[in-house]
BALUMRO-46458 format. One record per atom (N, C-alpha, C, O): z, y, x. Coordinates in steps of 0.001 Angstrom, whole numbers, plus 500000, padded with zeros to 6 digits. Atoms other than C-alpha are relative to their C-alpha. Example, Ala and Ser with C-alpha at 12.3 -4.5 7.8 and 13.67 -1.06 7.14 Angstrom:
500000498810500890507800495500512300500000501200500900500665501181501936499940498810499180507140498940513670500730501090499230500899502198499739
This chain:
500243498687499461512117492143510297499670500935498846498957500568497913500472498917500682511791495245508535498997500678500429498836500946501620501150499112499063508612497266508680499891501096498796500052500614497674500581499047500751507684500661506786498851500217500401498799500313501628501212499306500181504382501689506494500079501464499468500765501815498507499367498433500696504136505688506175498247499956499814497507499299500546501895499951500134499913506781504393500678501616499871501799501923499466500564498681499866499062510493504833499210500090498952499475501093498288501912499876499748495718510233503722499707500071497694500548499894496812499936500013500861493843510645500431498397499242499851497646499097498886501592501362499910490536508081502024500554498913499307501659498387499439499874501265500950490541505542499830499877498516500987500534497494500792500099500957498760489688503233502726501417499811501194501631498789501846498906499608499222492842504424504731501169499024499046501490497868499323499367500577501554495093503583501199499849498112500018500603497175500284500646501547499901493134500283500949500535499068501141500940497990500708499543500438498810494207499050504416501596500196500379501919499644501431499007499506499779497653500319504438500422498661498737501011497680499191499587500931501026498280498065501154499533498575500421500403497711500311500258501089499315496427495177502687500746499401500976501152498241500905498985500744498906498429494758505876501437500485499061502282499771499599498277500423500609501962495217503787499704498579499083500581497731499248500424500944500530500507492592501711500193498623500888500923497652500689499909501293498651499752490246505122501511499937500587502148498887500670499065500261500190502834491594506041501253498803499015502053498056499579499049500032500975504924490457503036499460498574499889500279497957499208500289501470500156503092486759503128500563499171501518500734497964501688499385500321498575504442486589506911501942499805499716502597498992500368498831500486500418508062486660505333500401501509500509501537501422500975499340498688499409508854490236506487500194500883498485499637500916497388499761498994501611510610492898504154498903501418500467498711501990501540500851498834500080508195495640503373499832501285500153499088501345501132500132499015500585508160499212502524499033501112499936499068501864500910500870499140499070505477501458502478500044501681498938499871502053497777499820498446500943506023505206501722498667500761499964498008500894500995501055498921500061503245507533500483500585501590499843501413502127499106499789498385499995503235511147501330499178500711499776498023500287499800501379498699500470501284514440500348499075499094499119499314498420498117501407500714501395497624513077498919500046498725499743499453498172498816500110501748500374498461509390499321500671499284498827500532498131498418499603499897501198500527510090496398499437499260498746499787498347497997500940500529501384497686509915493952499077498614500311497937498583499847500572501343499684496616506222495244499352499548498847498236499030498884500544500671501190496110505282491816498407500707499535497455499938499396500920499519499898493426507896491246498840499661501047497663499646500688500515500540499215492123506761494318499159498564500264498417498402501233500478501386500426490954503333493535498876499828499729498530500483498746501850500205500273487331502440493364499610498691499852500434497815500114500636501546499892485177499282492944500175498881501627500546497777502024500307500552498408484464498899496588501429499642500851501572498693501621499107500200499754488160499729497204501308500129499536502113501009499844499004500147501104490662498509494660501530499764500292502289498796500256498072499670499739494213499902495512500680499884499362501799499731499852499157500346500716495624499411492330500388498333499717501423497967499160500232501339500191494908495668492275501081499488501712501762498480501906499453500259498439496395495501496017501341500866499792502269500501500513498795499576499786499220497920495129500628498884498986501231498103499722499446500625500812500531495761491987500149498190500557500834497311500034499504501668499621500383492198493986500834500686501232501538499841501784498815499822498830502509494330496951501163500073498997502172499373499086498429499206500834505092495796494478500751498115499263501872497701499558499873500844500482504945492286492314500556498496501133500979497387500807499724501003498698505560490313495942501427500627501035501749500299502177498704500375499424508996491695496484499444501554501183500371501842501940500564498697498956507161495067498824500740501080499238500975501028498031499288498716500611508914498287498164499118501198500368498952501670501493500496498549500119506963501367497173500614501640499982500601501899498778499799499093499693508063504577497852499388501153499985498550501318500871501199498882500220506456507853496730500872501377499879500304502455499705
């Protein structure tokens, strides 16, 4: 199955969770994609201790997930 994920958002918690389930996704055997739009753009900026999006975006992208920005 194909699934896209679309993020709005520029909550770091929103971001965080959006990369998590493509992640669960993408260990379920499903093809990925998740597009960021407007502020979800700057994800990388976004990244904090508590909620580390760059660490969760680089094992989606590195697991075959397709990013889209």
């Amino acid at each position: 199955m194909n699934i896209t994920l679309i993020a709005c958002s520029d909550n770091s918690e929103i971001l965080w969770n959006v990369f998590r389930m493509g992640n669960l996704m993408l260990e379920k055997m499903d093809e990925v994609n998740i597009f960021l739009n407007g502020p979800s753009v700057s994800y990388a900026a976004l990244s904090t201790k508590e909620f580390p999006i760059l660490e969760l975006a680089k094992l989606f992208t590195l697991s075959e997930g397709v990013l889209l920005a």
